[in-house]
C-alpha positions as CSV (number, residue, x, y, z in Angstrom):
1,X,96.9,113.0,75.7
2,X,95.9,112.0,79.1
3,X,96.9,109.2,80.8
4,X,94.2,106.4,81.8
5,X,93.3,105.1,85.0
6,X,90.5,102.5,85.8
7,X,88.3,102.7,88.6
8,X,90.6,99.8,90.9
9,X,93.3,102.3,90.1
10,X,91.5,105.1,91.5
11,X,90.0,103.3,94.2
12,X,93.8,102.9,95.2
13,X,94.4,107.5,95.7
14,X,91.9,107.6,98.5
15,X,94.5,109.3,101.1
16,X,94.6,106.1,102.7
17,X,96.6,103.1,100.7
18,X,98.8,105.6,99.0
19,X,99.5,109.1,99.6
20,X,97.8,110.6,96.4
21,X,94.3,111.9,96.8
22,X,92.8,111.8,93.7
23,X,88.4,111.9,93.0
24,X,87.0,111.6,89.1
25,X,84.1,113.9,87.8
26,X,83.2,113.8,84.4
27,X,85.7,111.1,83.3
28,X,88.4,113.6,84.4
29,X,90.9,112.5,87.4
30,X,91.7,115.6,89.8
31,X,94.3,115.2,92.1
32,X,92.5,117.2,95.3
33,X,95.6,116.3,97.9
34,X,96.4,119.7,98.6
35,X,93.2,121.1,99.6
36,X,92.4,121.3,103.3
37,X,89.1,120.1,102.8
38,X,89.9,116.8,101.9
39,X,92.2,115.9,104.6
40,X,92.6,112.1,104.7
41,X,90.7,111.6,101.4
42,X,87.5,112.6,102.8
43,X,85.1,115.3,102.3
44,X,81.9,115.9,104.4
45,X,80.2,112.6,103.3
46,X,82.3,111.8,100.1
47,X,85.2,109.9,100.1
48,X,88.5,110.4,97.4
49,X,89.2,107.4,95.4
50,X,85.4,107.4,92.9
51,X,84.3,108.9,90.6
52,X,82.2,111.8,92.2
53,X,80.1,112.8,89.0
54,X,76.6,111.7,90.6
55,X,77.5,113.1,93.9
56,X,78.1,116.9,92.3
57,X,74.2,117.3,92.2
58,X,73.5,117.6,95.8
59,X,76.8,119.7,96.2
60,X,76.7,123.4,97.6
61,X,78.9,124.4,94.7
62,X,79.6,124.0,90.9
63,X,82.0,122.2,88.7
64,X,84.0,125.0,88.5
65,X,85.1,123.9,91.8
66,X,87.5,121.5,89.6
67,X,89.1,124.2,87.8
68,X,91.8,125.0,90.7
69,X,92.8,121.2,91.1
70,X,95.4,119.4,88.8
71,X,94.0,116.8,86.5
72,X,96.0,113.7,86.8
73,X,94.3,111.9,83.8
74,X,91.0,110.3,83.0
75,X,88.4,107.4,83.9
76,X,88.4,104.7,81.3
């Protein structure tokens, strides 16, 4: 079973209070910190540290996107 996180906690891996980078999509918790593209917990106009599910439909890309990330845990 997954660990649980709640949104404050989240809101706490944004590359900027602490070191983790982490972004939520589907109640799942990724940890994105070693991609390139989010450098500093930001990506284009999203920012690490939320829960990105509503953002996903204006994405160039898919969920599958996800599926080379580590999941940390999930939303409660």
């Amino acid at each position: 079973m997954l660990p649980t996180f709640t949104k404050s906690q989240l809101a706490l891996r944004n590359g900027q209070d602490r070191e983790e980078i982490w972004i939520a999509y589907k109640g799942i918790i990724y940890d994105v910190g070693k991609s390139r593209l989010w450098k500093n917990g930001k990506h284009y106009e999203h920012w690490a540290g939320q829960d990105l599910t509503p953002e996903l439909a204006d994405a160039p890309h898919n969920d599958a996107v996800f599926e080379k990330f580590t999941i940390v845990g999930q939303l409660a």
